[in-house]
N, C-alpha and C positions, 0 to 999 in steps of 0.2 A: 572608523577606517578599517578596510579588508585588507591584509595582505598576504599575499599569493606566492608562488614560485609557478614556471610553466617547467614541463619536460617531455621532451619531443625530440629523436634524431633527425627528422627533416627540419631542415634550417628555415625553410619557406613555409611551414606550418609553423613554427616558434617564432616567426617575426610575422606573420596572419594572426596570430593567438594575439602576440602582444599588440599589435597595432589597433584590434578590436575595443583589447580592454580597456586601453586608454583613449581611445576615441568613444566609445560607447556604453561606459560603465564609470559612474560616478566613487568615489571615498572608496578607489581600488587602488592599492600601494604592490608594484612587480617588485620584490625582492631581489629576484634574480631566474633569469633562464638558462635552462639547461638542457643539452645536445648529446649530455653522457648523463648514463642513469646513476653510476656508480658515485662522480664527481657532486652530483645532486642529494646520494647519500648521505657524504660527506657534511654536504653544509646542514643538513635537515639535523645529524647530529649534536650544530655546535650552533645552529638558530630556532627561534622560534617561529613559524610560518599559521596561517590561519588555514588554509588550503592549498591541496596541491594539483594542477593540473597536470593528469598525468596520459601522455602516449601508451599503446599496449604494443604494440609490432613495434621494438626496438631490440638491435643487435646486444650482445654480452650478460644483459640483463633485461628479460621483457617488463611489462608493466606490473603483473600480478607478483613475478618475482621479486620485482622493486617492494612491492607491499608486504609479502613475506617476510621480508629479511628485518622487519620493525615487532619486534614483541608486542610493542603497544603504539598506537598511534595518538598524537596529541593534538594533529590535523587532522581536517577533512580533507575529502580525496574526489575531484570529479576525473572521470576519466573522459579521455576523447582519442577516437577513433572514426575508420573510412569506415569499416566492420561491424554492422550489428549483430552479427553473431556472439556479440559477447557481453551481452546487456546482462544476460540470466547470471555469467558471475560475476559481473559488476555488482549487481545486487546481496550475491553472497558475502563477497570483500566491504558490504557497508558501505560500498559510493555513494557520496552523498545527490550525485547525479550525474547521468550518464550524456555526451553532447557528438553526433554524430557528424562528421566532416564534409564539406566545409562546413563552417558554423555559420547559424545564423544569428544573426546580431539582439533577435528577441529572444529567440533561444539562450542566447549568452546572458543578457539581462536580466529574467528569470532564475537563470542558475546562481548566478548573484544575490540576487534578493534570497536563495535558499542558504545562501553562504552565509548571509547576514545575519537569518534570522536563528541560524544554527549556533551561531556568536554568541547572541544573546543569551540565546537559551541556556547554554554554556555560562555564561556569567553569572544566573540566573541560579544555576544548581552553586556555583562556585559560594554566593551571597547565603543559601540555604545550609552547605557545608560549615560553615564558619557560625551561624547563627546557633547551628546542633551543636559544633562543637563549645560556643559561649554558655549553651544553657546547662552541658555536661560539665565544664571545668566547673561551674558554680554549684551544683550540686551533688559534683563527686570530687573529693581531698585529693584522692590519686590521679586526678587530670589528664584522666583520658585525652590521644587528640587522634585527630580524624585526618583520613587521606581517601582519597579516588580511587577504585580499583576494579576493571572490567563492568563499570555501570554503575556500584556498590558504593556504599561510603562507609570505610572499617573505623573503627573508634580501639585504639589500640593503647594500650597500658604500657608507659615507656619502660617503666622494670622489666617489661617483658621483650624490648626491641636489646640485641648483642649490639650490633653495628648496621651501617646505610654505607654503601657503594654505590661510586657515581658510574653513573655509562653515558657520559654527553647529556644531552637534555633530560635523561630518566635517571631515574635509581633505584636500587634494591634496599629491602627493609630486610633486615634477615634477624628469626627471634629465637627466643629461649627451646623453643619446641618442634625448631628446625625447620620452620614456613617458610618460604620466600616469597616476597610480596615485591611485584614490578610495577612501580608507578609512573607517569609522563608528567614528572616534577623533575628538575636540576636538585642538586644535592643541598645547594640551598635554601631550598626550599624545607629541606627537612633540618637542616641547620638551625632556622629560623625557629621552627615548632618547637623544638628541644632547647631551644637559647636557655631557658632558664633551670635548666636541669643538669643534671650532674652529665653532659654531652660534653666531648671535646672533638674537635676535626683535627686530626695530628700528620690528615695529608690531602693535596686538592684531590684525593678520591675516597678516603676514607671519613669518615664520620662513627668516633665510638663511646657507647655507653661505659664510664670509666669505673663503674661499681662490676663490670664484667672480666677486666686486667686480671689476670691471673699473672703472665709472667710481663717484664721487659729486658730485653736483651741489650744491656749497653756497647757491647762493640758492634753489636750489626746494625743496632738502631731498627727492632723490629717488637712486637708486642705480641702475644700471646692473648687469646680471649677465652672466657670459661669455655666455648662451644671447641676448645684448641685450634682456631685460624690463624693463621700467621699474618700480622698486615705491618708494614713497613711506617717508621717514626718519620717525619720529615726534618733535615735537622734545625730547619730555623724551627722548629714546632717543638724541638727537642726540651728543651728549659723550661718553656711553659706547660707542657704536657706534662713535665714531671711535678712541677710545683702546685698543679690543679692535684696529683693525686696525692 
């Protein structure tokens, strides 16, 4: 199963979009449509989406600016417009395909089947990730683990990660040697990888390597890290965060 968001300020091209795909495109799930690009932000944020159908001529925020404002994208992106004057940077931006207005319904089906099979493929690397990383933990003590990064797959030495910061569906890896690494994982996700290491999450945004504490502040309820960051204690996290160190 595909699923989608549309975003579109004409209201009668957002219910043409939607009425298409569910009359003419099979194991399609609409998340949700959207008339404001900003509002669509928002949810892209705090959901996970397979693709996104995105309008380019829209008021406050146009299409490519929508695309700008994502460090990293976790979705693919077909754009649709009246305009083929904009195929050439659709292309630049990674669209996964471009569908000119009105649509046509094979046309649509099509772009579908590239959404699917970009799913896969996607899965595909995800199943390969996990296999590198099975056959490094087993042949190296310091357990390397691996993450996604612009195409890449890093294999990183947790001694060497400070702390992970969440940003809604992504997070930052920040290390010993002052890299910042942006990934389109939720903070959970790195939570998970480090479970069995000396990691503790001491706030829903912070995730920290506790061999890095340098200070902790008991009246403010804030920590101090060797790299000197300041990141705030949660207090229900308080107790146990101290008794882990």
């Amino acid at each position: 199963m595909v699923s989608v968001i549309i975003i579109d300020d004409e209201l009668s091209a957002l219910k043409s979009m939607q009425w298409e795909i569910t009359n003419f495109c099979e194991d399609v799930t609409i998340l949700g449509t959207f008339s404001n690009a900003l509002e669509a932000k928002k949810f892209l944020n705090e959901n996970t989406v397979d693709c996104v159908f995105l309008d380019i001529e829209m008021p406050q925020m146009d299409g490519f600016q929508f695309l700008d404002s994502f460090k990293n994208r976790s979705f693919s992106v077909v754009i649709t417009t009246a305009y083929d004057q904009y195929a050439i940077k659709a292309i630049k931006e990674k669209a996964l395909d471009y569908l000119l207005k009105p649509i046509d319904s094979d046309d649509l089906k099509s772009c579908i089947e590239k959404i699917t099979q970009f799913k896969e493929e996607q899965s595909v690397h995800e199943r390969l990730e996990k296999t590198l990383e099975n056959m490094i933990q087993k042949n190296n003590p310091s357990k390397k683990i691996s993450v996604s990064c612009d195409g890449k797959i890093l294999f990183l030495n947790p001694d060497e990660i400070v702390y992970c910061e969440s940003d809604g569906n992504y997070c930052s890896i920040f290390l010993e040697n002052k890299e910042k690494i942006f990934i389109s994982q939720k903070l959970k996700f790195m939570e998970e990888k480090l479970q069995d290491l000396y990691f503790f999450r001491i706030h829903n945004s912070y995730l920290i390597n506790l061999n890095k504490v340098k200070e902790f502040h008991k009246s403010d309820d804030f920590v101090v890290l060797t790299n000197n960051v300041k990141l705030p204690v949660s207090r229900h996290k308080k107790s146990t965060f101290l008794n882990q160190l």
